[in-house]
N, C-alpha and C positions, 0 to 999 in steps of 0.2 A: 504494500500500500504506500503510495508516494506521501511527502511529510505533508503535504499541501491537504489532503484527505485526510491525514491525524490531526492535523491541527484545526480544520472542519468540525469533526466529531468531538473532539476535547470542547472547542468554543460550544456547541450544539448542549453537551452532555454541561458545561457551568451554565451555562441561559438558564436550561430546563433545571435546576439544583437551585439557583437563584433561586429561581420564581415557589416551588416546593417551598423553601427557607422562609420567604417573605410570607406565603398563603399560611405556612404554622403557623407563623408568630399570631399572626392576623386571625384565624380562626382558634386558636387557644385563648389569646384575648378579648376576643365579645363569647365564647364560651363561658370564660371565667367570670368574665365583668354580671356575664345573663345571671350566672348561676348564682354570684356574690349578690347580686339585687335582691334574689328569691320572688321575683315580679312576673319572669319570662317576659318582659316590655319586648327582644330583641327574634322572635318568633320567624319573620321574617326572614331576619337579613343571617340567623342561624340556620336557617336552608340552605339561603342563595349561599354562605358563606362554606358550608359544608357540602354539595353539589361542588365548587367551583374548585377548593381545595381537592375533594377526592378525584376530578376529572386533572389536574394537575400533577397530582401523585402519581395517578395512573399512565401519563404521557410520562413524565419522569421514567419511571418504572420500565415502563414499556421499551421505549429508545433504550434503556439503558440493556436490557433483557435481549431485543435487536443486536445492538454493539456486539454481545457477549456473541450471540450466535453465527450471527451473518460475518462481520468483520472482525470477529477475535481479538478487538480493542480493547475490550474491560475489563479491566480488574477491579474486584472488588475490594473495600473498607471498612465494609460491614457496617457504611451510615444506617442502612434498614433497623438494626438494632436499637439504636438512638432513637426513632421515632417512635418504635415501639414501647421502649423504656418512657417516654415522655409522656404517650398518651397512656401508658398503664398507671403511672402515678399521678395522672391526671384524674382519671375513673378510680382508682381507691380513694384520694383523697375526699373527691366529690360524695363515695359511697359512706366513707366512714361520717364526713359532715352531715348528711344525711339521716345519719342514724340516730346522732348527740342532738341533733339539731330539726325538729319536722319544720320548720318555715324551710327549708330546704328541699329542693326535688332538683332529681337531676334531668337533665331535658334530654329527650328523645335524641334529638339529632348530635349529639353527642355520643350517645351510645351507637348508633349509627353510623356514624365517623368511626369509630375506633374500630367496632368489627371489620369495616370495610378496611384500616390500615394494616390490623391482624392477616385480612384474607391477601391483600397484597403484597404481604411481607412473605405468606406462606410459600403462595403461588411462585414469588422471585426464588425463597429459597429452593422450590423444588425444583425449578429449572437451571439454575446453579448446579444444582446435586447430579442432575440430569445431564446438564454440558462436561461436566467434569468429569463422569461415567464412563460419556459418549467417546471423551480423547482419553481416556483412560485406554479404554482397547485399541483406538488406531494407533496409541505408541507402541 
């Protein structure tokens, strides 16, 4: 692969991490802010917010799972780990509040988001597991 098309996929692969990066922070925080209110006032925009994150994850993810396959560019860092570590202490934290606490609920779309990061992480690592198999044998 000529450096002109790694350095393509590297720019490609930081865009699409960015934007991941920036949609966390951003949907962690009116998460938290919804949850800290105990109001749900942000109903809405914890849809649009969690729709737009997971469709972002997803292309992330995705391109990255491409790279691995198609072009043999990636290596992994096991960021996946991280994101999962962040939203599991996210969901206990909100759960155990919850419990010390009833003006407290955790909202839907929340729990929704997180399953959907579990099932993305899964999915990555079994294709990982899977690519790795695969040049396993043809060495």
């Amino acid at each position: 692969m000529s450096k002109l098309k790694q350095n393509n996929l590297s720019h490609d692969k930081s865009h699409w991490r960015w934007l991941v990066n920036v949609w966390t922070v951003i949907t962690l925080s009116i998460f938290i802010l919804d949850f800290i209110s105990g109001e749900s006032r942000l109903i809405a925009s914890r849809c649009t917010l969690g729709i737009i994150y997971i469709a972002v994850l997803s292309i992330y993810v995705g391109t990255k799972e491409f790279d691995r396959w198609i072009t043999r560019q990636y290596a992994s860092r096991y960021a996946g780990e991280r994101f999962v570590i962040l939203w599991t202490a996210l969901i206990l934290i909100m759960v155990v509040l919850t419990i010390f606490n009833p003006r407290y609920t955790i909202p839907t779309d929340v729990s929704t988001v997180y399953i959907t990061v579990l099932s993305i992480f899964a999915i990555s690592r079994r294709s990982r597991y899977l690519y790795q198999s695969k040049n396993k044998k043809i060495n």
